[in-house]
C-alpha positions as CSV (number, residue, x, y, z in Angstrom):
1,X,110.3,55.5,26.0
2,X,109.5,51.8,26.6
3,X,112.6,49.2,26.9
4,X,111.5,46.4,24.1
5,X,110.5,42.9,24.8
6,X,114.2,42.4,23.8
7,X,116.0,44.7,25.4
8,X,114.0,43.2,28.6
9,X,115.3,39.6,28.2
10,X,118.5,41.4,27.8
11,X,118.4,41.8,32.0
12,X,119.7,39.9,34.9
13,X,116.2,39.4,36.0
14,X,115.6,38.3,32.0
15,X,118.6,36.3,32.2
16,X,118.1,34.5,35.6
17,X,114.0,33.3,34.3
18,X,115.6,31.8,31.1
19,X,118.3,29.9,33.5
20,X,115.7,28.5,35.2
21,X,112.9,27.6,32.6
22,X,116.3,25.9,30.6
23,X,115.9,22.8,32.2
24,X,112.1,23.1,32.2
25,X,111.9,22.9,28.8
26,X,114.4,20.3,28.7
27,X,112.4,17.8,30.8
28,X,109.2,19.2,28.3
29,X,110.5,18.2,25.4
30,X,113.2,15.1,26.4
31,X,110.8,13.1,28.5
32,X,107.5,14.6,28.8
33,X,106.6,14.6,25.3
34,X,108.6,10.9,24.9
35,X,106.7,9.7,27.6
36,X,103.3,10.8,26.3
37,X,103.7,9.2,23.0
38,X,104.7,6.1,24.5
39,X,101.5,6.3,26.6
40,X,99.2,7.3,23.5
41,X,101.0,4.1,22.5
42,X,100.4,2.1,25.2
43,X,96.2,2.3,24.2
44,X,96.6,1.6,20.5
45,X,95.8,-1.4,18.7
46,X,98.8,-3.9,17.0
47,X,98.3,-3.8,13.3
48,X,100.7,-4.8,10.3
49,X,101.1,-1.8,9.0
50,X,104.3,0.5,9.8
51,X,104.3,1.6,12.2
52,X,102.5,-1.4,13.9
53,X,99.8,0.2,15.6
54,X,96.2,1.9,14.7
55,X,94.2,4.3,16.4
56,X,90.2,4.1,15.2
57,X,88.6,3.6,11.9
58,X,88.2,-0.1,12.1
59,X,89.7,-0.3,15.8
60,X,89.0,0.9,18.6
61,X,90.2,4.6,19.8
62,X,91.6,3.7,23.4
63,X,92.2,0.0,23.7
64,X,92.9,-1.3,27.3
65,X,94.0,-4.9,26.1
66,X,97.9,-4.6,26.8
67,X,96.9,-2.9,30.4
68,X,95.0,-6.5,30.8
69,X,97.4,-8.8,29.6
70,X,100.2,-7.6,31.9
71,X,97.8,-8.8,34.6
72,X,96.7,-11.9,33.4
73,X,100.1,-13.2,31.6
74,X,102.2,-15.3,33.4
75,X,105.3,-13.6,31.1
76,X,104.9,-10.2,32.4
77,X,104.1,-11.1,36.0
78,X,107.2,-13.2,36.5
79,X,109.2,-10.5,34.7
80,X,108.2,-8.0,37.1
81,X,108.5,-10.1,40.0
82,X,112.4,-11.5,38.6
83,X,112.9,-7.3,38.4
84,X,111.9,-6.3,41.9
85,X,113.6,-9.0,43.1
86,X,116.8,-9.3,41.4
87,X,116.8,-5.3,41.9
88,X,116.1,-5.3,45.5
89,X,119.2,-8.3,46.6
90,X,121.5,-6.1,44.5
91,X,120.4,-2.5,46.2
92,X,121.2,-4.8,49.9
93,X,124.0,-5.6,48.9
94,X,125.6,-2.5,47.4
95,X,123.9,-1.1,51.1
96,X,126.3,-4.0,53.1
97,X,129.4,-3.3,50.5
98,X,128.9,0.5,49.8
99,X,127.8,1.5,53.8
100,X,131.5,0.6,55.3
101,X,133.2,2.0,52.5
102,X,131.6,5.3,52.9
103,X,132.0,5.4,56.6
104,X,135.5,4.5,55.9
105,X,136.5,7.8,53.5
106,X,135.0,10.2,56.3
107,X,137.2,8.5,58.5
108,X,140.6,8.8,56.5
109,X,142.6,11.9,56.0
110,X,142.2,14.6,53.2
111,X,144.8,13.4,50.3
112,X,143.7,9.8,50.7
113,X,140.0,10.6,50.8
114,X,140.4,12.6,47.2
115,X,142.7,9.1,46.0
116,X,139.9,6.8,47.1
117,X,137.2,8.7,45.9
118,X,139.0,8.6,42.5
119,X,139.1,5.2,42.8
120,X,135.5,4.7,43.5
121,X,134.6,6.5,40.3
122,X,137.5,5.2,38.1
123,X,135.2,2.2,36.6
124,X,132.8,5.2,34.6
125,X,136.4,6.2,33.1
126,X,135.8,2.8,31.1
127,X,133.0,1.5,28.5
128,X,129.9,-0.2,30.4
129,X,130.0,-3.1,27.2
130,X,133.1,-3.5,28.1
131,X,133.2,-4.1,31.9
132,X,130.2,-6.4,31.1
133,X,132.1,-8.4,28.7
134,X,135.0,-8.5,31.5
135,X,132.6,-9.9,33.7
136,X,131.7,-12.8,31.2
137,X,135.5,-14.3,30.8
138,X,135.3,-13.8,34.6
139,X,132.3,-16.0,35.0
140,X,133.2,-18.4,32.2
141,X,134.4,-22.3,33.1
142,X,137.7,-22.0,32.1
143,X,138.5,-18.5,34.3
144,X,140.8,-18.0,36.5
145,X,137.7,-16.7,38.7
146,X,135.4,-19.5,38.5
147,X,138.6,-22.0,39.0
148,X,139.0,-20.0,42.3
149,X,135.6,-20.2,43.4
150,X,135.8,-23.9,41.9
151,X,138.2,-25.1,44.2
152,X,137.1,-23.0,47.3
153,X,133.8,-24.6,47.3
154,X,135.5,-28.6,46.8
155,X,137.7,-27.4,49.7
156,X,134.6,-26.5,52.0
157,X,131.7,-29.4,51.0
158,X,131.8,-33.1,50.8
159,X,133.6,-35.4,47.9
160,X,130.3,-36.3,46.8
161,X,129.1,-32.5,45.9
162,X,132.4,-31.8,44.3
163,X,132.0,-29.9,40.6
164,X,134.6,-29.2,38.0
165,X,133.1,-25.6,37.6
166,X,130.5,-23.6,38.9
167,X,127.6,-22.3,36.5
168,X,127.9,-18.4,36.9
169,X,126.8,-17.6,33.5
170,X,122.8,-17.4,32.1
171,X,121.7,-17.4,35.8
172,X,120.1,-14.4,38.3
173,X,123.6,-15.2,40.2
174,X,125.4,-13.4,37.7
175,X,122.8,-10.5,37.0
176,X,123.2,-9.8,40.5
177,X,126.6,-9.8,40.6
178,X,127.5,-7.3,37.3
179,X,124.6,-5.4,38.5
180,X,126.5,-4.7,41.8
181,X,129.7,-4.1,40.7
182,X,128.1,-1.6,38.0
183,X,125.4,0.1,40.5
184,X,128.0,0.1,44.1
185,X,129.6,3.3,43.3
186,X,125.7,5.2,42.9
187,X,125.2,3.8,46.7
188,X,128.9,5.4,48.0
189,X,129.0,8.6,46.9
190,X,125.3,9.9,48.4
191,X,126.6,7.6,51.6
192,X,129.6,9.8,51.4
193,X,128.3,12.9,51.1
194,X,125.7,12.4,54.0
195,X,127.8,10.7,56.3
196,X,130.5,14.0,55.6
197,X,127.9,16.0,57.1
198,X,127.7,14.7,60.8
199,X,128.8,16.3,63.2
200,X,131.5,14.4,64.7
201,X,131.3,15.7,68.1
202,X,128.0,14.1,68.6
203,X,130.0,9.9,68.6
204,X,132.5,12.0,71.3
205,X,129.7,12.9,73.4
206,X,127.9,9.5,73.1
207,X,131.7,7.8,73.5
208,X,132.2,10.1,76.9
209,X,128.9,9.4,78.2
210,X,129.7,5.4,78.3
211,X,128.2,4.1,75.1
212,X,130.4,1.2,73.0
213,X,131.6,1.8,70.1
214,X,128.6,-0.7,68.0
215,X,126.1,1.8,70.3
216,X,127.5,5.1,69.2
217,X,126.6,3.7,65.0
218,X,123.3,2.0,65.6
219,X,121.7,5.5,68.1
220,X,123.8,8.4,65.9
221,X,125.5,7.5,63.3
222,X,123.1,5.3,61.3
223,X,119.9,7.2,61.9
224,X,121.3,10.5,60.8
225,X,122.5,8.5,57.8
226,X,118.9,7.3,56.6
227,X,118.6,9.9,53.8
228,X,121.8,8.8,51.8
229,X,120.5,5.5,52.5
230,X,117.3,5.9,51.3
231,X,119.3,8.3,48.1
232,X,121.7,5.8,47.7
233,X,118.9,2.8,47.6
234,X,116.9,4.5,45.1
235,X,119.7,5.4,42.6
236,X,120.8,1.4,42.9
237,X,117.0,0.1,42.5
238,X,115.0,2.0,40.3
239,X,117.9,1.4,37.0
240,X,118.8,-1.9,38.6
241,X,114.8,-2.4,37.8
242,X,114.8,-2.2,34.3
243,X,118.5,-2.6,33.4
244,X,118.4,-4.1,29.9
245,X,121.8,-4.9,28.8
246,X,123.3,-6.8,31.7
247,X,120.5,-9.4,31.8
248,X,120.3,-10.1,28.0
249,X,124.5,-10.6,28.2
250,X,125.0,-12.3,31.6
251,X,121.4,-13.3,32.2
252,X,118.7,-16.8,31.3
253,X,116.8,-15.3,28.5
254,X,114.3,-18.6,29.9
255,X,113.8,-16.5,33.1
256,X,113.8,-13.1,31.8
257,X,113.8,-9.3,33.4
258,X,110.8,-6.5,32.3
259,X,113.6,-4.5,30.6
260,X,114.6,-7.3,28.3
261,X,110.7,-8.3,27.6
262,X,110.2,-4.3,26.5
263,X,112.7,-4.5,24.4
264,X,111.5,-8.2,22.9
265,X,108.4,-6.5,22.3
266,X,109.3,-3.8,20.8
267,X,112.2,-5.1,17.8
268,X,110.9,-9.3,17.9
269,X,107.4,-9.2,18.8
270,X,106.8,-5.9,17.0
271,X,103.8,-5.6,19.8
272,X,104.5,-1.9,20.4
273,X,101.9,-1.3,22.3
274,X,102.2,-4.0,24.8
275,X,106.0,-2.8,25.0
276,X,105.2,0.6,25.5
277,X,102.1,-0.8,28.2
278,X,105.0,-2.5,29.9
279,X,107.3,0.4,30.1
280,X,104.7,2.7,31.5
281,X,103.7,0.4,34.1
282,X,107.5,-0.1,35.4
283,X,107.7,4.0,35.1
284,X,105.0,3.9,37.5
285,X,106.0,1.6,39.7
286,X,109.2,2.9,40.0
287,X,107.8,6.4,40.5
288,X,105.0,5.7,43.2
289,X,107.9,4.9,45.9
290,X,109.6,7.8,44.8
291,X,106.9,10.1,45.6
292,X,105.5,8.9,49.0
293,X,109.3,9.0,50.1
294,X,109.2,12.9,49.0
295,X,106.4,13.8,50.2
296,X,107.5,12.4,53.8
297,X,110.3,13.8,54.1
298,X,108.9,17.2,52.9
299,X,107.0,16.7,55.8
300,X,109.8,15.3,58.4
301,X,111.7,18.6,57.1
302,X,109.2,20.8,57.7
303,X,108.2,19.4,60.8
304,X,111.8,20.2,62.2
C-alpha cells in the first residue's frame, strides 16, 4: 500500500522541504511579485485615468520615456548624486565611530560586553519618528545643542565670523547627522561579531615578535576585519541611499534625495511611472555592488 501525497508531507524529509521553500515563497510573493509590477510600471504611459498609467490601445505597449528622463533631467541626476553622496560620508563615519566601539566590546569583560551591547541596541527599543523629531529640537536655534555648538565655534574663530546660531536644520549637515545616529548601531554589531572571531593569539604573536601596538591593527587586526567592514558598510549605505523620512523632516526639500523625489512622484506628481523608473534604477544600483562583492568573495572563499 502506497503512503499518500499527505501522509508524505507528513515526514521529516516532508517537513524539512517546506522549512526551506517557507522563505522562498516569502521573497516570491513579498518582493518579487512587488518588484515586477513596479517594473511593468516603470514602462507604462502617464494618463489621467486611475490608476494613472496606460498600457496600449492609444499608447504605446513598452514606453522607455521615464528610463530617458532620469538621464537627461537635471532633478534626478542631482538626486542621485545628493544620495550616493550624502549615503557614502554617513557609512565613513559610522566606519570611524562604530570601528573603535566594536574593537572596544571584544576587549571588555563578559557582563559588561552583554551591558554595552544592550546599550548599543537600546535606541530600536524607541519609535524612529520619534528619535527624528528628538533630533529636530536638538538642531533647532533655540536648543541647548545648537547654543553649545554656538558658543564653541565664537570661542574658536574670529569676532568678525561670530553667529548667534548655527543653521543645522533643512541642510545635508543634518541628514547626515540623524542618518548616523539612526544607521551606527547596523555598522557595530557585524564589526562585533567579526572582530569576536579573531584569534587573539595572533596580536600576541605579532606583539612578541617586536611589532607596536598601531602595527599589530593595520597587518592583523584590520585585514581580518574587512568582511564586517564591508557587511557593516553595506547595511549603512544601501538604506542610507534611499532613506525617505529623515531627509523630508531634517532635510532642504530645494536640494532633495531619490527617496523623497519617488515618493513626490508618486502621491504629488501622480507620475507613477517615472516614480516606479526611479525606484528601479536605485534598486539596481544598489544591487550591482552587492553582487560583484558576492561573487568575489565566493571566490576569495573558495580559493582558501
Amino acid at each position: 500500500m502506497t503512503d499518500s501525497p499527505r501522509t508524505k508531507y507528513m515526514d521529516r524529509r516532508g517537513w524539512s522541504d517546506i522549512i526551506i521553500g517557507a522563505p522562498y515563497v516569502w521573497l516570491v510573493i513579498f518582493f518579487l511579485l512587488p518588484f515586477l509590477i513596479v517594473v511593468a510600471m516603470s514602462v507604462a504611459t502617464k494618463t489621467a485615468t486611475a490608476p494613472p498609467f496606460s498600457f496600449g490601445g492609444e499608447h504605446p505597449l513598452i514606453n522607455l520615456q521615464a528610463y530617458q528622463r532620469i538621464f537627461t533631467d537635471d532633478l534626478y541626476l542631482r538626486a542621485f548624486l545628493t544620495s550616493l553622496a550624502n549615503a557614502a560620508v554617513a557609512m565613513i563615519l559610522c566606519l570611524l565611530l562604530g570601528y573603535p566601539m566594536a574593537l572596544a566590546l571584544t576587549r571588555v569583560s563578559r557582563g559588561w560586553r552583554n551591558i554595552l551591547l544592550m546599550l548599543v541596541i537600546l535606541p530600536f527599543w524607541t519609535s524612529f519618528l520619534l528619535r527624528v523629531y528628538a533630533w529636530m529640537g536638538l538642531m533647532g536655534r533655540n536648543s541647548w545643542f545648537n547654543g553649545m555648538l554656538t558658543d564653541a565655534w565664537n570661542f574658536l574663530v574670529p569676532v568678525d565670523w561670530a553667529v548667534r546660531s548655527i543653521p543645522m536644520m533643512n541642510t545635508n549637515f543634518a541628514v547626515i547627522l540623524v542618518m548616523v545616529y539612526t544607521y551606527l548601531p547596523f555598522m557595530i554589531l557585524p564589526l562585533y561579531a567579526s572582530l569576536e572571531r579573531l584569534d587573539p593569539t595572533l596580536d600576541e604573536a605579532a606583539m612578541d615578535l617586536g611589532s607596536r601596538p598601531s602595527q599589530v591593527f593595520r597587518d592583523v587586526t584590520l585585514p581580518q576585519s574587512v568582511p564586517g567592514i564591508v557587511a557593516g558598510g553595506m547595511l549603512v549605505f544601501i538604506p542610507a541611499a534611499g532613506e525617505l523620512v529623515i531627509p523630508t523632516l531634517v532635510g532642504n526639500a530645494a536640494d532633495p534625495m531619490i527617496g523623497r523625489v519617488i515618493s513626490d512622484e508618486f502621491a504629488t506628481a501622480r507620475d507613477w511611472p517615472m516614480a516606479s523608473a526611479v525606484a528601479v534604477a536605485l534598486l539596481v544600483l544598489m544591487v550591482i555592488p552587492t553582487m560583484i562583492y558576492t561573487h568575489f568573495q565566493g571566490r576569495a572563499e573558495g580559493s582558501k
